[in-house]
N, C-alpha and C positions, 0 to 999 in steps of 0.2 A: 700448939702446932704451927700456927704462924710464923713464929717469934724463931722455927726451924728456917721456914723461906727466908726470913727477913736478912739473915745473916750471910746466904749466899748474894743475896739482890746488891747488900751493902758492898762487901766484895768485889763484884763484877763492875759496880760503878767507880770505885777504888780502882782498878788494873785499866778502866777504861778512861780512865784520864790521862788525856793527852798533853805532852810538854808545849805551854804556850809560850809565844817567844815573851822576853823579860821584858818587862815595861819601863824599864829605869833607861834615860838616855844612855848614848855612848859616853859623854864625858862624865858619867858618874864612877866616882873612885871610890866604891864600896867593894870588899870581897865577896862573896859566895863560897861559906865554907862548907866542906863537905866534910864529916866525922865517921870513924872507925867504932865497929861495934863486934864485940865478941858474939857468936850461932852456933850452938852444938848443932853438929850435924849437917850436909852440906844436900842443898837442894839435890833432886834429881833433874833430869834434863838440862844443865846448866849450857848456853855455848860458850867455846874459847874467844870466840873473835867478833866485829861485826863484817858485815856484808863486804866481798871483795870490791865493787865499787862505795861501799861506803856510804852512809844514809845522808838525804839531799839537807842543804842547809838554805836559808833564804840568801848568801854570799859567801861567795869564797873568804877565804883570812890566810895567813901565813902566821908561823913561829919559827924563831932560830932557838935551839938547844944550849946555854949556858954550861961552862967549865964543872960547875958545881954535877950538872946532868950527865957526864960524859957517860959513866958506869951503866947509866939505867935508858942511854941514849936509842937503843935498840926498841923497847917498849914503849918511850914515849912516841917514837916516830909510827909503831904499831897504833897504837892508842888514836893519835890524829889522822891514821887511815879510814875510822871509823868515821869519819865527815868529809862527804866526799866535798871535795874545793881547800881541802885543809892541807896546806904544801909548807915547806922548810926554805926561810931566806933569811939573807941577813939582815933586813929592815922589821922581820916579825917580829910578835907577841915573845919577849923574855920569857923561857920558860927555866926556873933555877929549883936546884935539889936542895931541901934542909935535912939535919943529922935529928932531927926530931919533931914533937909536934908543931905548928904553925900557929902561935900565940898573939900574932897582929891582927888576924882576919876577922876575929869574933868565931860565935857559933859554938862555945865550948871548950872541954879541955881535949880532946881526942881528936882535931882539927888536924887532918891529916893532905888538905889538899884547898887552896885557894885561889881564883881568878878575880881580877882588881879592873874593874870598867870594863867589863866585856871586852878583854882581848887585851888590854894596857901593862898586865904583869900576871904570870902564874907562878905559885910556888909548889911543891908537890913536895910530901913527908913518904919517901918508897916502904920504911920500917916499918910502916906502920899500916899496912895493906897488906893481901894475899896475893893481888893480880896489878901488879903497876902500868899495866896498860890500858887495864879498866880504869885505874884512878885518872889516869893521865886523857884518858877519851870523854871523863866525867868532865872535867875541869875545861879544857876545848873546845865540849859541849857549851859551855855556859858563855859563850861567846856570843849567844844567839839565845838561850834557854834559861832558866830558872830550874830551880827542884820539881820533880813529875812528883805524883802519889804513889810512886813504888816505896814498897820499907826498904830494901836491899838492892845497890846496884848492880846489876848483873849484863850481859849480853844478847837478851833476848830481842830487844827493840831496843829505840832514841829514847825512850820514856824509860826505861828499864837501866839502861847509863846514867838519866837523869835523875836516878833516888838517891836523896840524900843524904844518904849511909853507905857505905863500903862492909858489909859486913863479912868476916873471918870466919871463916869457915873451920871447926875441928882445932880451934885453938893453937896453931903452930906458931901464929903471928905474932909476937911479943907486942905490950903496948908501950914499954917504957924505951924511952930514947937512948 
């Protein structure tokens, strides 16, 4: 009968971990990849968005949208509303679109979204996601953040953006490029 508690306890301390900011300097030029996972079946309670002002960051940042982004420019601009201090200039963070998965960054074959030094370059794979503004807020995110303890990123909370998986919901998503 234990071993019944034990598995909620585990759980709650799971959801209960909070995104601490990344420990690696700013001048480190490592990715954070974030990877694509096929879920039958699609949570309930899901939100669309985050917070109309946007969840607090420890500093503002900027990104400008690269040619490659134009198509998906509407989302990502969505996606960086979810950090509130996160604006659009021409001096920001490169944000560019690839026509498939993201094979520089590490982290796998289904690497669907990557940030390089905290703010220095993102790339984002849209094909390969359900929600490209969640990808695009995950990735943003790690400007400041590392991987949370969520399985599946979602919009409930900073920490809930910050799992790192994008999981697909109901199979629509195709994974090949």
């Amino acid at each position: 009968m234990k071993k019944l508690f034990l598995i909620p306890a585990l759980l709650a301390m799971v959801v209960a971990v909070l995104v601490a900011p990344n420990s690696h300097g700013s001048f480190v030029v490592e990715g954070h990849a974030t990877s694509a996972a096929e879920v039958a079946g699609a949570p309930s309670g899901l939100l669309s968005a985050a917070p109309a002002a946007g969840w607090p960051v420890p500093r503002a940042r900027t990104y400008r949208i690269l040619s490659s982004c134009s198509p998906y420019a509407a989302a990502i601009r969505q996606g960086a509303r979810a950090w509130n201090g996160m604006t659009e200039s021409a001096g920001g963070t490169p944000v560019e679109c690839r026509n498939g998965y993201i094979a520089d960054c590490g982290g796998g074959g289904r690497v669907v979204g990557c940030n390089w030094g905290q703010g220095q370059r993102i790339a984002l794979y849209m094909g390969g996601v359900n929600d490209d503004a969640l990808l695009a807020a995950h990735e943003f995110g790690h400007d400041w953040y590392g991987h949370s303890g969520h399985q599946c990123a979602g919009w409930g909370s900073p920490q809930e953006v910050m799992a790192p998986t994008m999981c697909n919901y109901g199979g629509t998503t195709p994974f090949e490029s």
